[in-house]
Structures are given as C-alpha cells and as structure tokens.
C-alpha positions as CSV (number, residue, x, y, z in Angstrom):
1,X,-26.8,-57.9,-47.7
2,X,-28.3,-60.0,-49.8
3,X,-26.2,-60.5,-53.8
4,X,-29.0,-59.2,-55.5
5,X,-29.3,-56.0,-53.4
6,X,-25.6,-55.6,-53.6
7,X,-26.0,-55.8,-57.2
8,X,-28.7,-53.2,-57.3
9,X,-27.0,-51.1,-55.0
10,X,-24.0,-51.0,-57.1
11,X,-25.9,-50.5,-60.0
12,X,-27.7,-47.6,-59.0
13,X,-24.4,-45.5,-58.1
14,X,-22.9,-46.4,-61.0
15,X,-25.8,-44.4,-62.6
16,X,-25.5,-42.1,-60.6
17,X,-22.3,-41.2,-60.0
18,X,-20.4,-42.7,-63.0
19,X,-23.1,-41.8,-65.7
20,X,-24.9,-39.0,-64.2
21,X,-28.4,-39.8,-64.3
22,X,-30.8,-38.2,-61.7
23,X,-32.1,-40.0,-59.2
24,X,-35.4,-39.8,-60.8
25,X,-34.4,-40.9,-64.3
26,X,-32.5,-44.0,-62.2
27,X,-35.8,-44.8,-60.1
28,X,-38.2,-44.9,-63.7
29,X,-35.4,-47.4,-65.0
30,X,-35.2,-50.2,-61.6
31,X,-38.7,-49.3,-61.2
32,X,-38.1,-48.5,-57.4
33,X,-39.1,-45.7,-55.6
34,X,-37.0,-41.8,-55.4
35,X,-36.7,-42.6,-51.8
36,X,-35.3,-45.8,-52.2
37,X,-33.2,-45.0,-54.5
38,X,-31.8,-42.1,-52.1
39,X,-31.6,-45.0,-49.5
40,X,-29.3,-47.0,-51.9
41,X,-27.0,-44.3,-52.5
42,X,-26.3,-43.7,-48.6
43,X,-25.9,-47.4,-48.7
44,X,-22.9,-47.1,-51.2
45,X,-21.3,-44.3,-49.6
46,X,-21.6,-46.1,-46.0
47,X,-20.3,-49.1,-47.0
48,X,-17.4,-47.9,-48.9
49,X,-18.7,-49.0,-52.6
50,X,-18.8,-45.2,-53.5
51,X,-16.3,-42.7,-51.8
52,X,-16.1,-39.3,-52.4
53,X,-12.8,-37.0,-52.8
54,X,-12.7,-33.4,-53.0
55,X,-9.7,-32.4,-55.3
56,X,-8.5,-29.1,-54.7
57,X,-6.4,-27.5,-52.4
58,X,-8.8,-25.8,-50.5
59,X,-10.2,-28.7,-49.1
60,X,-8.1,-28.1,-46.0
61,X,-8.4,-24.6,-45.4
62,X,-12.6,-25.6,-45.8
63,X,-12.1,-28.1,-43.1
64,X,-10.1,-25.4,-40.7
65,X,-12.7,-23.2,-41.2
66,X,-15.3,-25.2,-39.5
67,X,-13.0,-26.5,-36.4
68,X,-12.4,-22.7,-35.8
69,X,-16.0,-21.9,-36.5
70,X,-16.9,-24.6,-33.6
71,X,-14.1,-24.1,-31.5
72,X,-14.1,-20.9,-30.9
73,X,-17.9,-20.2,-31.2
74,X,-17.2,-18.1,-34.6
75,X,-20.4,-17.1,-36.3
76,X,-18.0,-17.7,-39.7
77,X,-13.9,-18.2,-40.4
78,X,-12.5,-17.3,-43.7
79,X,-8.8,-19.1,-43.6
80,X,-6.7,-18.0,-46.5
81,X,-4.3,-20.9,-48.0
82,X,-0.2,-20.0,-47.9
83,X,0.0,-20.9,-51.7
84,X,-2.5,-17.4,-52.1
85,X,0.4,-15.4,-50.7
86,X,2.8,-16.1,-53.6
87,X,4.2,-13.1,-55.1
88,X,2.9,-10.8,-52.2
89,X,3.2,-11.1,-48.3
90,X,1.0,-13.3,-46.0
91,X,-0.4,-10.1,-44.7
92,X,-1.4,-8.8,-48.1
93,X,-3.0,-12.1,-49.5
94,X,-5.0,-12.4,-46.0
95,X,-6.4,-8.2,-46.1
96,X,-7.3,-9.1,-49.6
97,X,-9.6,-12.0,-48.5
98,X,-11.1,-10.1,-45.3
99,X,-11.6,-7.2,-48.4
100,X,-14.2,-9.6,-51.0
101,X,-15.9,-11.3,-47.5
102,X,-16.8,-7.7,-46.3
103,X,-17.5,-6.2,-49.7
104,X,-20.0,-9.0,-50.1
105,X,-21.0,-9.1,-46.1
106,X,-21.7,-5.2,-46.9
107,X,-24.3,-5.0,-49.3
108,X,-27.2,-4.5,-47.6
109,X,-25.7,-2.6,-44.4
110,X,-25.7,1.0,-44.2
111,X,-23.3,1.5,-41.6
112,X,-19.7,0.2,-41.5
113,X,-16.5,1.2,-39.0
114,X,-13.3,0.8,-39.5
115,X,-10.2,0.6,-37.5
116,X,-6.4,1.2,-38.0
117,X,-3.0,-0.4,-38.9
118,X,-1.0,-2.0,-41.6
119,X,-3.2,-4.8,-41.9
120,X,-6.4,-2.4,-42.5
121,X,-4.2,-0.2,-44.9
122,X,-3.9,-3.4,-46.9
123,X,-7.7,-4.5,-46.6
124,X,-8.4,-0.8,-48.1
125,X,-6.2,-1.2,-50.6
126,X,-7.9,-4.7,-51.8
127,X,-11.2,-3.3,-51.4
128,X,-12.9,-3.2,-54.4
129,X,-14.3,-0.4,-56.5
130,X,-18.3,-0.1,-56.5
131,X,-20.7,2.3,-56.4
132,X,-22.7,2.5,-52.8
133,X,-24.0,6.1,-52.1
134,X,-26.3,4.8,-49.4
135,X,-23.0,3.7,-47.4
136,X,-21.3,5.6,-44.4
137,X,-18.4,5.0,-43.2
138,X,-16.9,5.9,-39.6
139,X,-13.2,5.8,-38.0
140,X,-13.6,3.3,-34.8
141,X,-10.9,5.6,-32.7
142,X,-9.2,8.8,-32.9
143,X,-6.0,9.9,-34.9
144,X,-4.2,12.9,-35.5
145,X,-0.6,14.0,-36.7
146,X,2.2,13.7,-39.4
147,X,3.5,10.1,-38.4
148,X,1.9,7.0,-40.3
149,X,-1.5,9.0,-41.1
150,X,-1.7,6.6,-43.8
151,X,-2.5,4.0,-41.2
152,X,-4.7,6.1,-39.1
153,X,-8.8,5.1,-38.9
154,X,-9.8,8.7,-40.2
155,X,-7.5,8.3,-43.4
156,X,-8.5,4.5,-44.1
157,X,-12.3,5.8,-43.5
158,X,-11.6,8.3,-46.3
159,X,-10.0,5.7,-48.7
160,X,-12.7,3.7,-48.4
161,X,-15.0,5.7,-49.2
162,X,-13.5,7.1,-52.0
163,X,-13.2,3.3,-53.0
164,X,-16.6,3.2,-52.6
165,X,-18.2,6.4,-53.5
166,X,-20.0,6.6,-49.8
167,X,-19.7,9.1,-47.3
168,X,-17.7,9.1,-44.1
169,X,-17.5,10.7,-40.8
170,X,-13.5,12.3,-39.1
171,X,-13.3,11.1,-35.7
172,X,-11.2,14.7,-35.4
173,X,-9.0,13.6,-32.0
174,X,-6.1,12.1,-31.1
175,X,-6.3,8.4,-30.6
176,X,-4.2,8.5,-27.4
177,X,-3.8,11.4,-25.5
178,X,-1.8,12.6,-22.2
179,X,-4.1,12.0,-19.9
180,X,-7.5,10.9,-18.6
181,X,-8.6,14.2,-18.5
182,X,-7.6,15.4,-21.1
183,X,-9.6,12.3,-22.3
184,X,-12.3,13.2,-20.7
185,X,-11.8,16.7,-22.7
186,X,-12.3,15.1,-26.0
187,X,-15.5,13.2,-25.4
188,X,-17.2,16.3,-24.3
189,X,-16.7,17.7,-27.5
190,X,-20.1,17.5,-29.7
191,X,-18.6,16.5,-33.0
192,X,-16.1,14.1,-31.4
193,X,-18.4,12.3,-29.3
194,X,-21.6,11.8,-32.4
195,X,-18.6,10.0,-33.6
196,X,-17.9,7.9,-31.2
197,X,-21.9,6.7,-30.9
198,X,-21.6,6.4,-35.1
199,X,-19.1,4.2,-34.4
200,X,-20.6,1.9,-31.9
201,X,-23.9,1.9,-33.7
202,X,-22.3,0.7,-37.2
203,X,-23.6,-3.1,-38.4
204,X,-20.0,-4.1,-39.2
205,X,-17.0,-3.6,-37.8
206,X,-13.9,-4.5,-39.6
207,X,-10.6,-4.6,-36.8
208,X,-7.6,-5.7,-36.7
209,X,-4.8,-7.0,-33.7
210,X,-1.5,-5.8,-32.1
211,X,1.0,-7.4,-30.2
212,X,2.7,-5.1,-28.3
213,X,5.4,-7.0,-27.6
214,X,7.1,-8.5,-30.4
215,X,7.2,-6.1,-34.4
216,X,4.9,-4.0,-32.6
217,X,3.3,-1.3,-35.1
218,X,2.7,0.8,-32.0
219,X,5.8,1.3,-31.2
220,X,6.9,1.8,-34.6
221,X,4.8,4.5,-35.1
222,X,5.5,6.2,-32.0
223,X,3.0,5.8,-29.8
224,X,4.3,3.0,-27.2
225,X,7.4,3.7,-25.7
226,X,10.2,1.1,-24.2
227,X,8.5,1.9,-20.5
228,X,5.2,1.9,-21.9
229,X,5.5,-1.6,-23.3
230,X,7.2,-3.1,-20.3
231,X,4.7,-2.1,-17.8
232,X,2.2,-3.3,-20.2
233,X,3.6,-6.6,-20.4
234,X,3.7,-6.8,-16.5
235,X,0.1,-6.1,-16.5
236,X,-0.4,-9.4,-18.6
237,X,-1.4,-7.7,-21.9
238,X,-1.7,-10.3,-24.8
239,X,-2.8,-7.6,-27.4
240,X,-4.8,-4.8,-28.3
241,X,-8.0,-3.7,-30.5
242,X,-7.6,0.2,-31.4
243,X,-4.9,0.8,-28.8
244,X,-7.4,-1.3,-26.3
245,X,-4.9,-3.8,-24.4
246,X,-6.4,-6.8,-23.0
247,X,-4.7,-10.0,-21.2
248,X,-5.4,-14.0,-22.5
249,X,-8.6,-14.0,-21.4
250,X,-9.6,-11.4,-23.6
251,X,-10.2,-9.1,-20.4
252,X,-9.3,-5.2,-20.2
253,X,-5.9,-4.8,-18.9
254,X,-5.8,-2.4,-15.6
255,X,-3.8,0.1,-16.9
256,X,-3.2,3.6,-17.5
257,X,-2.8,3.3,-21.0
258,X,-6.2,1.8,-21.5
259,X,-7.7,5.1,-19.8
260,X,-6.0,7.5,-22.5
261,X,-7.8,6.0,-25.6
262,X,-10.0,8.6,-27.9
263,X,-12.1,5.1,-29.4
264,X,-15.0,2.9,-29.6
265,X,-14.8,0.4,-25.9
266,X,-13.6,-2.9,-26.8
267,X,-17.6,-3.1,-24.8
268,X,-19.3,-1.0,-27.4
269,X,-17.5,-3.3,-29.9
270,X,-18.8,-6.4,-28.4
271,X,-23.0,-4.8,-29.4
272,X,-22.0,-4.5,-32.6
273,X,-24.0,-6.9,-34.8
274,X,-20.8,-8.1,-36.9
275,X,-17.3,-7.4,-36.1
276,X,-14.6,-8.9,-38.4
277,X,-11.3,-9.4,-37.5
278,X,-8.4,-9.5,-40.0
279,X,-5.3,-11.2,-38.8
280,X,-2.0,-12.6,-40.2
281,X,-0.9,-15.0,-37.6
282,X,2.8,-14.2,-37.7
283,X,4.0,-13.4,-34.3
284,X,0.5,-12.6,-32.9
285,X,-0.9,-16.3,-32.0
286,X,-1.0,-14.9,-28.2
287,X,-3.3,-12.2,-29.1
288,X,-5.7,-13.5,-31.3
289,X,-6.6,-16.3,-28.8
290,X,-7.0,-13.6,-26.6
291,X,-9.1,-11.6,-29.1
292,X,-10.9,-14.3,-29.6
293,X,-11.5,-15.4,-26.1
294,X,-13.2,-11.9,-25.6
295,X,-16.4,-12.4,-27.3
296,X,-16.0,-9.4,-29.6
297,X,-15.0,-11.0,-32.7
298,X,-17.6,-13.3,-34.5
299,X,-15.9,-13.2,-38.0
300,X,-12.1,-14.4,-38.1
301,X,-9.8,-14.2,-41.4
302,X,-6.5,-15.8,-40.9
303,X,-3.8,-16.9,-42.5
304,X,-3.6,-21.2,-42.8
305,X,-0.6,-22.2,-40.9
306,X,-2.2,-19.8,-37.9
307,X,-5.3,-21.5,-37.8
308,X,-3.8,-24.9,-38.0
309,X,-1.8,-23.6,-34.6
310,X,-4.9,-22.0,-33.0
311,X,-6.9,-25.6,-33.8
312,X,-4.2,-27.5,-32.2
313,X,-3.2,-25.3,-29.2
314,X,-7.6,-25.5,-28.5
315,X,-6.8,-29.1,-29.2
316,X,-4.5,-30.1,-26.6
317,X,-6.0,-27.7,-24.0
318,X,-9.4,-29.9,-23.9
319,X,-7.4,-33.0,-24.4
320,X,-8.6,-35.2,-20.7
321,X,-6.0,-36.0,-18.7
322,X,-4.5,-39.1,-17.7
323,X,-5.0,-40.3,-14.1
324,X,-2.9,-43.7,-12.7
325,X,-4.6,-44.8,-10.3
C-alpha cells in the first residue's frame, strides 16, 4: 500500500469513527466515491488501523449464544450472565429471562402450552402483566392432588393466565397414573383428550428438564420412588420432559414409567412450531445434552457457566483424533 493510500485510508476512519461523519458526508469531502469509501473502511479494520471492542459484559454470553445456536442446530439461545443472578438464585434470574423472550416471542400467537416444575413456577412468576384476551393457554400434561399443585401444569396454566388476562384450558387427570390402562382410561375421556390435541396443536411450547437422578423434583414431590429411580437409571435415562424419560441420545427410554404418562408425547412436542426450553444447568448438564440431542427443543435459555460446559463438552467430542503412524 502505497503512503498516500495509507494516508487516505487513515484519514477516512478517523472521520468516521473518531468524528462521526457519515460515510456520505466523508465521500463529498475526499471527493471519492460511497463505495470507496466503504472499501477504505474494511481496509482499516483488516489491517488492524481501526479495531473494534465491544465493552460490556455481555459480550460473552452474545458469543455463547451463537456457538450453541450452531452447535446444536438451535433456531435461537438466550444465555443469562451469573452476575444477573445476584440477590436471587441462578434458577430465578434464568426463568426471568425465558419469561421477557416468550412474552415478546408470544405476541402474535394464539396458542401457548405450558409445562410443570420449579423452574416453570419461577418463569410464571417473572411473567409479566399485559392484557391478551385473544390468548389461550393449555397444561402440556396432567396433574391432580394436594402435593406441590403449585408446581403442577394446570395451576401454572391458571397463573398465567390470570397474569395475562387470557383464557385457559384444565388438563383434569393425573399426570402419572397406576397403570397403562388405566392410562388408556384417561385418554378416552372427551374433555381430557381435546386437551391433549390443544396441547400438541399450541405455537409455543414453553418446557422445562429433570434429572432424575441427582435433586430430583420428582422424587421430591412424590412421584418417583427409590425403585422407581433405580430401574430408571438402569434403563439409561438422562432426563425427562413432563415425566417423559429419555436416554443421551434424546431417545424414549423403554420403560414402564414412560407408558403411565397423562401428557403431550415428547413426539407431539417435536410438531410444535416453537418449543422453549428453560434450564438452570446446575446438576442437569446430562439431560439437557440429551434434551437437546432429541430435536424437540429449538429455543434454549440457560444459565452462562452451563453453556460454557455444553460448548466445550461439543468441543472436545468433534475434536479429530490423533493417529501415529
């Protein structure tokens, strides 16, 4: 490059960047074409005359959100930076995100479904308050009883709707019952089952994940015993979707608890135009990757340190391998 064209180079994104002239303003004063001027700017920034910082903390969590959008095939990934969970747990500060993406996601959908859990309970909770009359909202799986009804899909379908002013459907069943048959019972039933297709014909589903094996809120609540959660864990379950278990592949478990479910299929999910998943990391890496490799989810909002992890692990698993020869 020629000293002249360095100097005009240099000149021009001093204009431009340091006094904040237009490009168009800059081209009338070299007398040089807009395109030209465009062409000197690249020049800067590939040469290293200009470089470009970002200065804010969420420069990072930006970045993580487009390796997990790409490496996991994620239509979008909202990751939520530690520092938001000050005063409040990681679990509340990443419901709270998942709450203004779907609030916004939402406004132009009529239908929405929601599942259950802590996690969810917190999403309602952060919600917020606006008016949308032409909204319905439906429980993703059944739920019945005095324990934790706070946490069930029916109640959290109420909430919402109360936050919301829209109306909502009772999926009025138990999300696990006794037996297949008894199953089988349920879905024969007119108002349960008009439910159940309201819930797999919804625009956006908003889920959570459980690990059944470790702070389990399943077995908290009652409804997965020490035997239950053994023989699920020999049957390779990595998690679950609305008491749906699947392994690390994201793959239905074969087991009997999978057959007792009064729910949306994790298959009925998968035709669902949007389906959001809300997820604090802690103690559940296993079965979001396997959430995740089961092509249900398309939206993912995680905590930071969790996607860091997932981007690493997905790292290091295509990493080529070494051959001496």
């Amino acid at each position: 490059m020629g000293q002249d064209e360095q100097k005009l180079m240099v000149r021009t994104a001093s204009l431009y960047y340091h006094d904040e002239w237009t490009q168009a303003q800059i081209s009338k004063k070299i007398g040089m074409s807009r395109p030209i001027v465009s062409r000197l700017l690249q020049k800067a920034k590939d040469t290293g005359v200009i470089e470009v910082f970002i200065k804010d903390e969420t420069v990072h969590t930006v970045a993580l959100e487009q390796k997990l959008e790409k490496a996991f095939s994620l239509e979008e990934a909202v990751v939520v930076p530690t520092s938001h969970a000050q005063g409040e747990t990681m679990k509340s500060a990443v419901a709270s995100a998942g709450a203004c993406y779907v609030a916004k996601k939402a406004k132009h959908i009529h239908r929405l479904g929601i599942s259950w859990g802590t996690t969810l309970a917190e999403f309602v909770k952060h919600y917020p308050f606006e008016k949308r009359n032409d909204l319905h909202i439906v429980p993703l799986e059944g739920g019945m009883g005095r324990e934790s009804v706070d946490i069930h899909a029916n109640h959290l379908a109420y909430e919402l709707a109360k936050k919301t002013q829209a109306s909502c459907s009772y999926l009025y069943a138990p999300a696990i019952v006794d037996s297949e048959e008894m199953k089988n019972y349920f879905l024969q039933m007119a108002d349960v089952n008009s439910v159940l297709q309201e819930g797999a014909q919804t625009e956006i589903a908003v889920i959570g994940v459980g690990n059944p094996h470790e702070d389990s809120t399943l077995e908290k609540v009652g409804y997965l015993g020490r035997e239950d959660a053994a023989s699920l864990k020999q049957a390779g379950a990595a998690g679950d979707v609305g008491f749906r278990f699947f392994d690390d592949k994201g793959v239905l478990v074969q087991h009997p608890f999978n057959k007792r479910v009064v729910g949306v299929s994790l298959e009925q999910l998968k035709q669902i135009p949007t389906v959001v998943a809300i997820a604090d990391g802690t103690s559940k890496l296993r079965s979001i990757r396997g959430l995740l490799a089961s092509g249900i989810v398309n939206v993912l909002v995680i905590d930071e340190n969790s996607a860091a992890q997932l981007i690493e692990e997905k790292q290091m698993s295509v990493k080529p391998a070494i051959v001496n020869i």
